[in-house]
DRENTOR-628670 format. One record per residue: residue in one letter; x, y, z of N, C-alpha, C, O in turn. Coordinates in steps of 0.001 Angstrom, whole numbers, plus 500000, padded with zeros to 6 digits. Layout:
// DRENTOR-628670
AXYZXYZXYZXYZ...
//
This chain:
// DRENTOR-628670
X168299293312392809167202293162393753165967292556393071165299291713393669X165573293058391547164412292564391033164894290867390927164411289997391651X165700290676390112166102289384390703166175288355391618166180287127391524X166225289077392447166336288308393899164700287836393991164269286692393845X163880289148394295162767289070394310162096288087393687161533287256394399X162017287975392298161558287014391337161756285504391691160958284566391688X163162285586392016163769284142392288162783283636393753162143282599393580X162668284208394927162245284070395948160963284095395634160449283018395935X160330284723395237158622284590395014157990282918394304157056282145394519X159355283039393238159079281732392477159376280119393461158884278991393426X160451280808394284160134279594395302159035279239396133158659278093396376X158461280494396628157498280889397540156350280030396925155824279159397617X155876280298395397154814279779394750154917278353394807153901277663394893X156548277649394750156275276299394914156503275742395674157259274820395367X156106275803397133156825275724398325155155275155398915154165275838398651X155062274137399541153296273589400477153387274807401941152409274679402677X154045275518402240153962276216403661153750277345403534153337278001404490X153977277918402278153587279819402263152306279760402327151886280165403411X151380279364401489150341279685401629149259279268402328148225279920402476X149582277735402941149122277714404488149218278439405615148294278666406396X150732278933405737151043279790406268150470280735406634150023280874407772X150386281573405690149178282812405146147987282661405803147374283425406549X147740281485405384146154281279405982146173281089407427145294281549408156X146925280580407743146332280262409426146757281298410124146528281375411331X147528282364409360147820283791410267146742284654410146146562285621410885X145871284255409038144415284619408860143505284392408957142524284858408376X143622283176410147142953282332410984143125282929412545142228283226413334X144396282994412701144498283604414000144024285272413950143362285484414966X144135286463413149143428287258413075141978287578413008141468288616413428X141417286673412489139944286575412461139336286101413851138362286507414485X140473284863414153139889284578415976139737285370416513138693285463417159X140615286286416536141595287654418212139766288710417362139137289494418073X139420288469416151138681289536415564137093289153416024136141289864416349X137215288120415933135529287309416138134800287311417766133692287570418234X136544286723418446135901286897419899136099288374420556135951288382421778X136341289354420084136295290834420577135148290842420169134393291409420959X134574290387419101132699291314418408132026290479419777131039290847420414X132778289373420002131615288562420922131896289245422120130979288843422837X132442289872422676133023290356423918132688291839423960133193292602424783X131789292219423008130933293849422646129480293235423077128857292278422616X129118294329424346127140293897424931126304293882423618125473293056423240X126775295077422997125663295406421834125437293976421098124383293342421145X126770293530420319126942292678419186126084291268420104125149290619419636X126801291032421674126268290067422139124780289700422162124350288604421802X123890290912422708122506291084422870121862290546421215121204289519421046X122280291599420050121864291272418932122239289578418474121320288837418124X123273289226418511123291287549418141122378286613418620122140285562418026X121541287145420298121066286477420662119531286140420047118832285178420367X119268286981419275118227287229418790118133286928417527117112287278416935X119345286091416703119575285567415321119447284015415688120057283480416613X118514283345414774118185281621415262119680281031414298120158279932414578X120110281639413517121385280831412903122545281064413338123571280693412768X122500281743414460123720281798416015124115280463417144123484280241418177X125264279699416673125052278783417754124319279498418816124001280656418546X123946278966420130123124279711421738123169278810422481122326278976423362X123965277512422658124116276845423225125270277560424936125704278650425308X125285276328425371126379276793426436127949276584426298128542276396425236X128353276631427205129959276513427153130253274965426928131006274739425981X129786273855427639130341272832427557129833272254426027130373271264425533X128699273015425320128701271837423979129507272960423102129533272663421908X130076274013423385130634274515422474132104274012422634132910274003421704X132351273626423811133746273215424099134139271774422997135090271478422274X132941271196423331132691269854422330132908269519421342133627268616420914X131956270626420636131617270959419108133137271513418542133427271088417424X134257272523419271135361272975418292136249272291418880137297272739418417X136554271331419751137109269842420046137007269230419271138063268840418775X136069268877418825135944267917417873136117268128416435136431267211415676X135786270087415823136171270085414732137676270192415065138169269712414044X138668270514415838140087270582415837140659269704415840141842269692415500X139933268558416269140692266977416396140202266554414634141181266232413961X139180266535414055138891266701413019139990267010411716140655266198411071X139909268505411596140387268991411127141758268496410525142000268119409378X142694268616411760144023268134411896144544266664411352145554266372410712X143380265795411893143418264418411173143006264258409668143106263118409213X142624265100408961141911265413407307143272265948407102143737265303406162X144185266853407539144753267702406845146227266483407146147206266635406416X146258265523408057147248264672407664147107263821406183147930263616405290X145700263430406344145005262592405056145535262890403823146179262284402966X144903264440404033145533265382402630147184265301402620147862265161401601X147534265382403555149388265643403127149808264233402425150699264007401606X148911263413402996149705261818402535149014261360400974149583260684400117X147718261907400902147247261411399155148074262687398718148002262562397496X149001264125398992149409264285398236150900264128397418151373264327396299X151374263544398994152784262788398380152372261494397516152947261359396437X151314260425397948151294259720396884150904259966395650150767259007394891X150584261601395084150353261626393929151637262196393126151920262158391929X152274262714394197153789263101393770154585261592393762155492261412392950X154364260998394292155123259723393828154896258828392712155676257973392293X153402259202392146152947258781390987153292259768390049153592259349388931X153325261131390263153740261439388771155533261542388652156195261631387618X156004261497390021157515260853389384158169259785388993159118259536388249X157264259074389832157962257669388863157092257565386895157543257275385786X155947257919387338155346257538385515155797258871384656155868258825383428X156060259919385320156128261155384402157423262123384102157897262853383231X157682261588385527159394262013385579159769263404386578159091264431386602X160448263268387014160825264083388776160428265403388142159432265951388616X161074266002387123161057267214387117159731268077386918159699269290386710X158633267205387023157489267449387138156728267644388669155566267879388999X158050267413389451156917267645390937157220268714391034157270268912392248X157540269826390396157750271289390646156272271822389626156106273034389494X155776271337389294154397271376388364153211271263389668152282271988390024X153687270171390077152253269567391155152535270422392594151602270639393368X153831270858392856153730271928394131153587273342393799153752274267394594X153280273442392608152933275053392357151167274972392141150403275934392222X150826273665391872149222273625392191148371274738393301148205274305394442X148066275543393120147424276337393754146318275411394979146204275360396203X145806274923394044144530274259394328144622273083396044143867273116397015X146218271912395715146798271547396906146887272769398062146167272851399056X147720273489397757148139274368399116146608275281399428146238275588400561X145964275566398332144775276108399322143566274950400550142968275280401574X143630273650399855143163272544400561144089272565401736143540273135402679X145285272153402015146267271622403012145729273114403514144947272938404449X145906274662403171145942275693404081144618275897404825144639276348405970X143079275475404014141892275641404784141626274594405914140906274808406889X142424273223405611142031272445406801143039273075408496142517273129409610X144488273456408178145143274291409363144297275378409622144164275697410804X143533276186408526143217277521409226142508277438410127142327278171411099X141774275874409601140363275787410724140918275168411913140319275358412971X141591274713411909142069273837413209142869275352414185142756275480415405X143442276089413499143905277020414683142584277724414948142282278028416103X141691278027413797140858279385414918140128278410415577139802279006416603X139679277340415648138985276435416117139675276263417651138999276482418656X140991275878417721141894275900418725142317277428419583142929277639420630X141824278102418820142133279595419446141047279919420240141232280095421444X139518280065419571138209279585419799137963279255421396137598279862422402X138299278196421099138625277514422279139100277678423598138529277270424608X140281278357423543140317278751424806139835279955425306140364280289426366X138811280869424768138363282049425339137297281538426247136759282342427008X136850279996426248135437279650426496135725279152428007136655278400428301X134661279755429042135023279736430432133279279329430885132178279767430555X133808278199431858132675277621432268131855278427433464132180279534433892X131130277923433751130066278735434838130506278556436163129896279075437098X131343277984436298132132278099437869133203279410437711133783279868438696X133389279955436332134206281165436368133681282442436388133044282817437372X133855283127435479132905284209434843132517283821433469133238284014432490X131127283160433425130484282797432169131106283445430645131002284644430386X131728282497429745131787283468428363131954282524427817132982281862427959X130646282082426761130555281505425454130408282674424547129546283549424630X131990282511423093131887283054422163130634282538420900130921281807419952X129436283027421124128830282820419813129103282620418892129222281475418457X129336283807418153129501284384417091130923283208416748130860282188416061X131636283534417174132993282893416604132985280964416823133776280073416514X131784281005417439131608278882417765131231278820416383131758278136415506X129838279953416238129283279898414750130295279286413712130580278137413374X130764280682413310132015280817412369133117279198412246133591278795411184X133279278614413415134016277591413705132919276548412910133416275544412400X131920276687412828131099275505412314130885275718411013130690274684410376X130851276856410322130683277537409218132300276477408276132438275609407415X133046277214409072134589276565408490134029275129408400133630274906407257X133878274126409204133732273012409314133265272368408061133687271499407297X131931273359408180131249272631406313132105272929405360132433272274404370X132561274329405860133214274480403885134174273172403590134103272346402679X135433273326405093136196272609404507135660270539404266136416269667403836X134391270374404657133608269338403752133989269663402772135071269231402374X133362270400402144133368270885400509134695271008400070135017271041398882X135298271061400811137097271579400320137631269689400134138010269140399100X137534269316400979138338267934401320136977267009399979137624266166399357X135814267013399613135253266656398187135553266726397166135641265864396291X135866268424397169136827268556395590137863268484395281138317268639394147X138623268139396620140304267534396965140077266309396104140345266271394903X139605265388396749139263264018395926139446263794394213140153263102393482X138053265112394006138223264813392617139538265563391887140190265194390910X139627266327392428141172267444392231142525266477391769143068266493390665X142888265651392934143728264513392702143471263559391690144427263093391071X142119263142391388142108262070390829141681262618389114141370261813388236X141731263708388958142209264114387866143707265022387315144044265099386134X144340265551388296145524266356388043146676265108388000147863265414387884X146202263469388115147574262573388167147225262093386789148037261339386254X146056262445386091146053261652384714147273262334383724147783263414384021X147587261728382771148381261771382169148476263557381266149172264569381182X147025262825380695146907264422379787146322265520380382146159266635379885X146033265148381429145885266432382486147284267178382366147409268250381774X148232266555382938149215266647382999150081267284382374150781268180382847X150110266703380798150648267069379884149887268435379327150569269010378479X148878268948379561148019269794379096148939270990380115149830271594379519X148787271225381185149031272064382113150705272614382100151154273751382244X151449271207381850152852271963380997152457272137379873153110273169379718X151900272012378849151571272595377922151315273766377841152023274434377087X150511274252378388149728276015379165151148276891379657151341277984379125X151981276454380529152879276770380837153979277336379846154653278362379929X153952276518379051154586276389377514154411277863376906155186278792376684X153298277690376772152485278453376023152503279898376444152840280842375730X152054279955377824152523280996378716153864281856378505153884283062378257X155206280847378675156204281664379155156271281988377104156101283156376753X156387281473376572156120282218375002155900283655374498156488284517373845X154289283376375399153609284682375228154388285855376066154101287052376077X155213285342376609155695286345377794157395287037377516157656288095378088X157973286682377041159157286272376064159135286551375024160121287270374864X158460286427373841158741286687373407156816287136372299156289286524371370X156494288077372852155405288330373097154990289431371371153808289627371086X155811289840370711156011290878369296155501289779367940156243288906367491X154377289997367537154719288931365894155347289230365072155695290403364933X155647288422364380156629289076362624155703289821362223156160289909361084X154952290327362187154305290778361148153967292127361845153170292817361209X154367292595362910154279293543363566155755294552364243155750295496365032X156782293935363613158110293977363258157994295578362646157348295786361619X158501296391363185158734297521362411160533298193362557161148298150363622X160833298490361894162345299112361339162243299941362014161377300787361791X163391300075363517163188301367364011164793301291364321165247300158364483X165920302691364443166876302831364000167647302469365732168818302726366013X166621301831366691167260301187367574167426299889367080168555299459367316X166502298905366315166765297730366017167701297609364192168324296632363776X167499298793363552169111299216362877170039298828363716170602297839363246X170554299192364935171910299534365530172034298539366048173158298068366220X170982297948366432171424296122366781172138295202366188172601294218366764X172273295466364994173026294496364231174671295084364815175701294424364949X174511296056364991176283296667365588176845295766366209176149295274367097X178141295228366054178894294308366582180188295363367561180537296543367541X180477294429368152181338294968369368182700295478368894183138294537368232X183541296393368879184411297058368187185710295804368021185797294767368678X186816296383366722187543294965366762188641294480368040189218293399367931X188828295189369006189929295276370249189287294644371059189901294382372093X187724294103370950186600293396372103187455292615372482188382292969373210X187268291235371991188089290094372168189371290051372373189709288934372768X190737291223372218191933291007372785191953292015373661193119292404373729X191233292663374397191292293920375539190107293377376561190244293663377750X189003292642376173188410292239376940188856291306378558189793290557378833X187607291838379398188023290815380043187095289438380987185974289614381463X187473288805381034186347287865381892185254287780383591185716287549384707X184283287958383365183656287968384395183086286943385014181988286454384750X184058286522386083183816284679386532182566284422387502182031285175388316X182298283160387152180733282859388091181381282652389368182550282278389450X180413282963390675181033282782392115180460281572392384180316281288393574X180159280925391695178781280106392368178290279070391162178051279606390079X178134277746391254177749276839390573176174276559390514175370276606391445X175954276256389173174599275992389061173671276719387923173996277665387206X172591276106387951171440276908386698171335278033386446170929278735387372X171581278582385379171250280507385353169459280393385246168857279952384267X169132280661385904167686281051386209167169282155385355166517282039384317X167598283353386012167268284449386004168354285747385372169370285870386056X168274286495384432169071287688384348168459288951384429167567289033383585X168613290242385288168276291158384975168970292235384466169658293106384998X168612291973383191168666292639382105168407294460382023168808295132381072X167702295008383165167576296057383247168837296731384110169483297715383750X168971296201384957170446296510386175171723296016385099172660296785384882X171676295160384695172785295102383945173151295992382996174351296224382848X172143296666382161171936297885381158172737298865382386173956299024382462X171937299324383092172209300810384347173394300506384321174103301379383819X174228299051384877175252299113385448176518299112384656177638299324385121X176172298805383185177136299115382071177357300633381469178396301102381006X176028301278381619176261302271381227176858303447382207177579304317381717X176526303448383644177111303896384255178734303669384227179449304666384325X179332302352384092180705302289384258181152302376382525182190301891382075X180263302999381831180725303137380370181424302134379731182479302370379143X180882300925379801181421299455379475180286299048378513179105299341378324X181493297992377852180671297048376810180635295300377246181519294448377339X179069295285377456179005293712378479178631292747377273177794292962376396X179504291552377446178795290669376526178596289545376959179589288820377013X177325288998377405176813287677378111177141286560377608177159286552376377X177472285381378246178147284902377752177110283483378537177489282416378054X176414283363379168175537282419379328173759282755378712173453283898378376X173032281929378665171585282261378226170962281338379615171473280237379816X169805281849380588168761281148381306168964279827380783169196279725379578X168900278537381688168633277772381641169843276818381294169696275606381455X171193277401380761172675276976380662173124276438382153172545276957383108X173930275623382364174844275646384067175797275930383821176465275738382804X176078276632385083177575277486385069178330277136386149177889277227387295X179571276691385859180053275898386576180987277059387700181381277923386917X181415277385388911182233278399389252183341278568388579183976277533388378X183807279604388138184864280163387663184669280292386319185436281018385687X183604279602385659183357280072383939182860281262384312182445281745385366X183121281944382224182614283425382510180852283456382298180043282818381625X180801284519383229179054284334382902178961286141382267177887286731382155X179934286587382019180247287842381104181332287905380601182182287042380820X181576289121379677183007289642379048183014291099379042182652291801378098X183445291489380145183644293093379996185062293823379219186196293350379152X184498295253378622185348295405377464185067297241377858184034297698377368X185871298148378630187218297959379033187497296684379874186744296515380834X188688295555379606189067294814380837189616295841381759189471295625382962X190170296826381417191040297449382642190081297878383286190587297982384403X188887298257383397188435299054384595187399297703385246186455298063385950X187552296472385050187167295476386104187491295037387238188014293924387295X187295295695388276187626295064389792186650294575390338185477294414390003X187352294303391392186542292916392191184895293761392550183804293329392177X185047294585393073183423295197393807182927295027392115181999294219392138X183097295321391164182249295561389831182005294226389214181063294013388451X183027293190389628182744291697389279181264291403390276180109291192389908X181778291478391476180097291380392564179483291963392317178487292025393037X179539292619391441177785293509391281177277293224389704176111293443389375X178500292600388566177797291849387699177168290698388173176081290234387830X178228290152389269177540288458389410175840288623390049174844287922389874X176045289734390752174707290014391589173712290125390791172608289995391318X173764290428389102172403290445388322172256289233387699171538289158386702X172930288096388212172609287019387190172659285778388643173596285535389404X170904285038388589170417284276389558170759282870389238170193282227388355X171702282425389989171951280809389880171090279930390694170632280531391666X170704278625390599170121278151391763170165276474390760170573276357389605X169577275295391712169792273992391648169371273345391122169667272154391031X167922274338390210167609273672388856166921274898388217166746276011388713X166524274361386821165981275359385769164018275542385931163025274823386045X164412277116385833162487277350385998162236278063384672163139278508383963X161092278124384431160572278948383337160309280011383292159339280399382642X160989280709383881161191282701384216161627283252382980161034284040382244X163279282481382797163292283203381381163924281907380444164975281690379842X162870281315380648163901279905379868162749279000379164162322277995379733X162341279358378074161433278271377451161412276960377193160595276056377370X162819277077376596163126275708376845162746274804377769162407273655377487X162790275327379030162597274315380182161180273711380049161137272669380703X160289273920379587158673273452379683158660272414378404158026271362378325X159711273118377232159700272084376010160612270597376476160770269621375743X161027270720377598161961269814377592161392268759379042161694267588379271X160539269639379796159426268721380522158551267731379230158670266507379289X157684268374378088156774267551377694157828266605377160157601265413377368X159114266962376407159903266072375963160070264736376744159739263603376395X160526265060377620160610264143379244159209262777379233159411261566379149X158286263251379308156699263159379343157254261936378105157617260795378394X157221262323377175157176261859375968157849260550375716157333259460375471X159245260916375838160670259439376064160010258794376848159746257654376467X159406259272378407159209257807379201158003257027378834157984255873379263X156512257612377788155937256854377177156421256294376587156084255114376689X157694256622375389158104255450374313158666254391374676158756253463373872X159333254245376367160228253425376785159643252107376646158493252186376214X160036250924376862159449249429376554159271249277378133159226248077378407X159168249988379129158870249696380260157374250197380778156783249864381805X156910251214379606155975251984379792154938251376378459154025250550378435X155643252306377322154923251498375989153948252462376065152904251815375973X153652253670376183152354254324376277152706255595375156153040256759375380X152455254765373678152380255850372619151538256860372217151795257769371427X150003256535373107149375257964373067149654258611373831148800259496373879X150538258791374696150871260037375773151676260581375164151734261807375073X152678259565374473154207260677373684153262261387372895153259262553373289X152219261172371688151637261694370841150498262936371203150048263721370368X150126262903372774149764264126373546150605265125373707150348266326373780X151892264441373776152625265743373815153347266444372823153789267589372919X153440265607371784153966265954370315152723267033369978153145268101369534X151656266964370076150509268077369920150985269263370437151361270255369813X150921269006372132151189270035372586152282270613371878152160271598371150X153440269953372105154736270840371428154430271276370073155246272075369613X153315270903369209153344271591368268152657272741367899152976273508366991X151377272855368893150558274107369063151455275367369646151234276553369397X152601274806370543153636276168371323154633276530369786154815277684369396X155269275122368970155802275862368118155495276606366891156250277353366268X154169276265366611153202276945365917153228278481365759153438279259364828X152800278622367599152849280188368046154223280591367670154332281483366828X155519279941368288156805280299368236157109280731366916157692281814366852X156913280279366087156821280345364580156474281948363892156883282676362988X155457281933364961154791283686364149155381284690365042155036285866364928X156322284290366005156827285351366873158119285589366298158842284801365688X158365287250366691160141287675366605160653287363367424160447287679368595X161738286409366843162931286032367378164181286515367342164946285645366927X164753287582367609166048287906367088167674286871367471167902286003368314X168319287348366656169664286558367223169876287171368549169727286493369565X170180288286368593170628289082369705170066290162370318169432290883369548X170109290627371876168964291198372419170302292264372528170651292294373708X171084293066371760171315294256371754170786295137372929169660294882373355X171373295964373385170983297418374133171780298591374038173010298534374026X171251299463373983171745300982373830171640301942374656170505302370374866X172462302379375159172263303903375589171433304785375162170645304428374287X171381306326375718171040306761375624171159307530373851170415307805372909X172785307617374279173397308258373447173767307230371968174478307649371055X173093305767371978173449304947371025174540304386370827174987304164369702X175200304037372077176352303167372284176092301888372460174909301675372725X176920300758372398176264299714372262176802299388374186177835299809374708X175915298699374732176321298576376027176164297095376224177278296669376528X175387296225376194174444294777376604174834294048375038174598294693374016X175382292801374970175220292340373847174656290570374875175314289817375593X173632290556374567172610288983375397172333288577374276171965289290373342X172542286906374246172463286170373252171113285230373285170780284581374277X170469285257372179168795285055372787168596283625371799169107283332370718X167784283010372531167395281791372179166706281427370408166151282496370153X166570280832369607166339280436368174165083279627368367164692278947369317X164524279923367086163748278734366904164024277512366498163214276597366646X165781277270365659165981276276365478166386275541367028166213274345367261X166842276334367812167243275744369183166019275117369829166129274122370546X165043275604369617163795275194370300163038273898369653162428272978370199X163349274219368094162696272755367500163935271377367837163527270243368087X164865271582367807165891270724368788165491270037369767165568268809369812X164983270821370725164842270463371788163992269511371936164056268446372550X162898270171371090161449269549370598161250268087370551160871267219371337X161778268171368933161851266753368454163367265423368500163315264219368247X164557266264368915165662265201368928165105264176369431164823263207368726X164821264224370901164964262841371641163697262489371324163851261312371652X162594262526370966161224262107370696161865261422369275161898260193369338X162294261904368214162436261777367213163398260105367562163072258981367182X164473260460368296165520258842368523164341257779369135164391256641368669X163374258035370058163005256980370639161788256635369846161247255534369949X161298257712368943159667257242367877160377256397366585159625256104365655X161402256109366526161744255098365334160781253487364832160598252873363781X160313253312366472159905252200365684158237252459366033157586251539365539X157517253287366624156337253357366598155856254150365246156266255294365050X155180253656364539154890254238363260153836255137363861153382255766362905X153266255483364882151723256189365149152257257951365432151706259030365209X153621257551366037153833258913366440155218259195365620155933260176365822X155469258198364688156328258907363873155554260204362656155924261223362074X154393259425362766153648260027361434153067261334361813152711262203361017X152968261423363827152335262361363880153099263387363993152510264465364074X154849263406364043155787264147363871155500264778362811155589265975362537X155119263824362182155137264539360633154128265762360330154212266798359670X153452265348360870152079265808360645152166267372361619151800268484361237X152590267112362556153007268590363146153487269793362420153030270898362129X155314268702362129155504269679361278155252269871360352156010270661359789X154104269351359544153204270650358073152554271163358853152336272261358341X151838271125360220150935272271361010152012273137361275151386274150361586X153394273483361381154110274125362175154376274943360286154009276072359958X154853274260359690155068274943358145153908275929357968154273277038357579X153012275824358103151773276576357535152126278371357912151961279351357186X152541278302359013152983279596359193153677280080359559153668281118360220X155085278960358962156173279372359287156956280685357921156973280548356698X157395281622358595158084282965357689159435283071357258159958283265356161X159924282865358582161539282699358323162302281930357529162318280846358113X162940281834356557163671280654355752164613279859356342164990278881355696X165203280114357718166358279512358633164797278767359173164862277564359422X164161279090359254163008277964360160162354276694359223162474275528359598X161729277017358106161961276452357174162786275084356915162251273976356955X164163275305356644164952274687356882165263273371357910165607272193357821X164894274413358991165214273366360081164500272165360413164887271044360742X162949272854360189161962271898359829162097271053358823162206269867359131X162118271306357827162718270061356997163802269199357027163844268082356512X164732269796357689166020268707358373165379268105358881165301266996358351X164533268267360098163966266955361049162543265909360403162060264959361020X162125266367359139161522265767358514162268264750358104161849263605358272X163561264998357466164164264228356414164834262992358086165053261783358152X164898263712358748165547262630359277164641262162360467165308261901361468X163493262017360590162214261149361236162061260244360307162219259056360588X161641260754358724161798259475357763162343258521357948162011257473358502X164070259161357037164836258372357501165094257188358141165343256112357598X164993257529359840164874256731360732163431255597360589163391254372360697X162683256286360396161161255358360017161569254538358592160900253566358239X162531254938357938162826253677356619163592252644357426163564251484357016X164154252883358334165395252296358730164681250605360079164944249413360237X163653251743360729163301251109362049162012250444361700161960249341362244X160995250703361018159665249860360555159752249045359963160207248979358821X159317248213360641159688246496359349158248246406358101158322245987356946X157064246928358790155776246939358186155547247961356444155241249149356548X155689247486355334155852248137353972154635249021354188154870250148353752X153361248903354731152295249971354581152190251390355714151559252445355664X153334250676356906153321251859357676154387252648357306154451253805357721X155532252025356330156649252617355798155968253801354800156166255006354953X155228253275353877154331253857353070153806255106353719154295256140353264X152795255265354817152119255999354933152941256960355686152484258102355743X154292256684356397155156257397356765155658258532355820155708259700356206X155996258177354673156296258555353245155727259584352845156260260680352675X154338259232352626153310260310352465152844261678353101152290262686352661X153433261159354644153037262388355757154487263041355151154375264081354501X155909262438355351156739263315354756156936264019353413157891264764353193X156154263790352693156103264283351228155069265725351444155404266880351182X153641265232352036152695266414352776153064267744353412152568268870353395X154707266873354289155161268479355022156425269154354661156943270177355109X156838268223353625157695268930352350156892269825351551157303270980351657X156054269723350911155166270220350352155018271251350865155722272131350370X154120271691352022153885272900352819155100273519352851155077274721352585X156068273066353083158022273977353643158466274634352443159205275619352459X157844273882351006158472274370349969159198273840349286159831274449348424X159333272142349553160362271857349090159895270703347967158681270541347838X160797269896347151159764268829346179159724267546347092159269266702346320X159909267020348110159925265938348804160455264971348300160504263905348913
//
C-alpha cells in the first residue's frame, strides 16, 4: 500500500490537472462561501459602509465578472500554449526525459490553476446576480473578491513570463536536476563514513544466505513489464518474516523487468504459492519509466543526457556539457563521504537473516557519471580537462580504496582518449597535467 501510495502521489506531482484541480474546487467553495456572507442583512448592511466594497448595481457587476471570465479563460489558454512551447524547447535541446522536470514545476501548475480558479468563482459569481425586474441581489462582497482575483492573477500571468523565460535556459536547467541529484542522495543514502559505527546488526550483515539457497531456492516471477520504480522494503521485511523465508532481490530501482524474470528468490522454494508470489509482486512498483524515489541514478543519467546532446556536432555547446560535469561532481563529492554498503541486509527480530537487497556502488554511479561524457569529450579539450579536474575535487574526500580506484580508472582513460583524439600538442599537454594533479590527490605516481 505504501507503495502504491508513493507511486500515485509521484504521478499526482507531475501531472498539469491535480493541482488546478484543487484549486478551482477551492474556487467553487469560496463562491457557495462568499455569496452566503453576502446573503447575511448584518454582513450586507456593514459592506455597505466599506468604500473598498464594489456598490455598484447588478448590470456593471454582471459586466465586470463577464469580462474577468472571458478574460481569464483566454490567459489561461495563453499559458497552456507558452507552456507546451517550452516543453518543446527543452525536448528537443535537452532531451525528453526532462519534461518530467518541467511538469513537476510547481510554479506552472500554480499559474495554469489561479487563472481556472478565477474564471469558475467568477462564473459561479455570476449567476447569483438578479436584476431589478426580479428580486434585487448584487453579491458585493464576492464581485469584490472577483476583482481582487483579477489583479493578483495580473501579477501571476507577469511572473509567468519571467518564470518561463528563465526555467528554459540551459543552466537553469541543469542546476534544478542538479538539486534533485543532490536531494535524492541526501535521502538514500543520508549516514557519513565517518559516522559509521559497528553495531552487531551491521556485524550480521555480512551473513550470507545458507549453502542449499541457490539449489532449494525458488523464483519469484515479474507479472508485469517495465521500470522497478519503487520497493517497499518494509512489507517485504513483515512479509518474509511472517512466512519465515529467506528473500533475495534480485532487481535494484531503476533496472527493467521484463514479465516472467525473477524480481526475487525465495528460499524455502517449497512454501511458494501463487497468493505469496502476488503479494511479493505487490511490494515491488513497476511503471513506464524511471523516477528518482529510489533510484539515483536516474538524475545522474538526466545531467548525463544534458551533457552528450551539448557535445553532439549538431549542438556543439561545450559549456553546458561542462555545467553539468560540475554538477555531477558536487553530487559525487557528497556521494563520496556517504555509506554505501554492498548490501542492505535485514534481520529479524530474533537475528535471522530475512531481506538480502542489493544496493547501488559508488563505482556504479561514477559509471554512469562519466562513461558517455567521457566517449563524446574526446575531442573537446575544455571539458576533457574539466573531467579531470572534478575528479581531484571528488579525490579530496574520497575514503574508500574501491573508490579510489575507480576514479583513477576513469582518469587513466579520459587521458588516454585525450592522447588519442587532440591533434593540438599544448592542449595535449595541459590535459596531462590535470591528469597527473588528480593522480596525485588518489594516491597514485601519475
Amino acid at each position: 500500500m505504501k507503495a502504491l501510495i508513493i507511486k500515485y502521489w509521484d504521478r499526482l506531482r507531475s501531472s498539469f490537472w491535480f493541482l488546478p484541480a484543487l484549486m478551482a474546487g477551492g474556487a467553487v467553495a469560496l463562491a457557495y462561501a462568499t455569496v452566503a456572507l453576502d446573503e447575511t442583512a448584518m454582513v450586507n448592511d456593514w459592506l455597505r459602509l466599506q468604500r473598498w466594497v464594489y456598490t455598484g448595481g447588478a448590470e456593471g457587476a454582471s459586466l465586470m465578472l463577464g469580462t474577468i471570465a472571458s478574460s481569464m479563460i483566454t490567459i489561461a489558454g495563453v499559458v497552456f500554449s507558452m507552456t507546451l512551447v517550452a516543453l518543446s524547447l527543452a525536448s528537443s535541446q535537452l532531451g525528453p526525459r526532462l519534461l518530467r522536470t518541467f511538469m513537476r514545476d510547481r510554479t506552472n501548475q500554480v499559474v495554469l490553476g489561479t487563472f481556472i480558479a478565477t474564471f469558475v468563482y467568477c462564473l459561479l459569481v455570476l449567476r447569483t446576480i438578479r436584476r431589478a425586474d426580479e428580486i434585487a441581489f448584487v453579491p458585493h462582497l464576492s464581485v469584490t473578491i472577483g476583482l481582487l482575483f483579477a489583479l493578483a492573477s495580473l501579477g501571476v500571468l507577469i511572473y509567468f513570463i519571467h518564470h518561463v523565460s528563465v526555467s528554459i535556459q540551459a543552466d537553469e536547467v541543469v542546476a534544478r536536476v542538479g538539486i534533485e541529484l543532490i536531494q535524492g542522495i541526501d535521502r538514500l543514502f543520508p549516514q557519513p563514513v565517518s559516522n559509521v559505527q559497528v553495531r552487531p546488526a551491521v556485524v550480521a550483515s555480512a551473513a550470507s544466505p545458507p549453502d542449499e539457497f541457490d539449489r532449494e531456492a525458488h523464483p519469484v516471477a515479474s507479472a508485469e513489464d517495465g521500470y522497478l520504480q519503487y520497493i517497499d522494503a518494509d512489507a517485504l521485511m513483515t512479509l518474509a518474516t511472517e512466512q519465515k523465508m529467506l528473500l533475495r532481490i534480485e532487481k535494484r530501482p531503476g533496472q527493467y523487468v521484463a514479465m516472467g524474470c525473477p524480481l526475487a528468490t525465495a528460499w524455502p522454494g517449497d512454501r511458494v504459492t501463487e497468493p505469496l508470489a502476488a503479494a511479493i509482486n505487490a511490494v515491488f512498483i513497476l511503471g513506464h519509466q524511471r523516477t528518482a524515489a529510489q533510484d539515483v541514478e536516474f538524475a545522474v543519467r538526466q545531467l548525463v543526457e544534458i551533457a552528450v546532446r551539448a557535445l553532439s556536432p549538431g549542438i556543439n555547446d561545450p559549456f553546458t556539457a561542462i555545467t553539468c560535469v560540475d554538477r555531477l561532481g558536487s553530487a559525487l563529492r557528497r556521494l563520496a563521504q556517504r555509506n554505501m554498503p554492498s548490501s542492505l541486509n535485514r534481520f529479524d527480530e530474533e537475528g535471522q537473516l530475512r531481506v538480502i537487497m542489493p544496493a547501488i556502488t559508488f563505482p556504479v554511479i561514477v559509471n554512469a557519471a562519466f562513461n558517455q561524457i567521457r566517449h563524446h569529450a574526446r575531442s573537446s579539450a575544455a571539458v576533457t580537462v574539466r573531467l579531470l579536474e572534478t575528479i581531484a575535487m571528488i579525490a579530496e574526500v574520497v575514503r574508500r580504496p574501491e573508490d579510489r580506484v575507480e576514479l583513477h580508472r576513469h582518469a587513466e582513460m579520459i587521458v588516454r582518449g585525450a592522447r588519442e583524439a587532440l591533434p593540438e600538442h599544448w592542449d595535449r599537454q595541459e590535459v596531462e597535467e590535470r591528469y597527473h594533479a588528480a593522480a596525485r590527490v588518489l594516491g597514485y605516481s601519475g
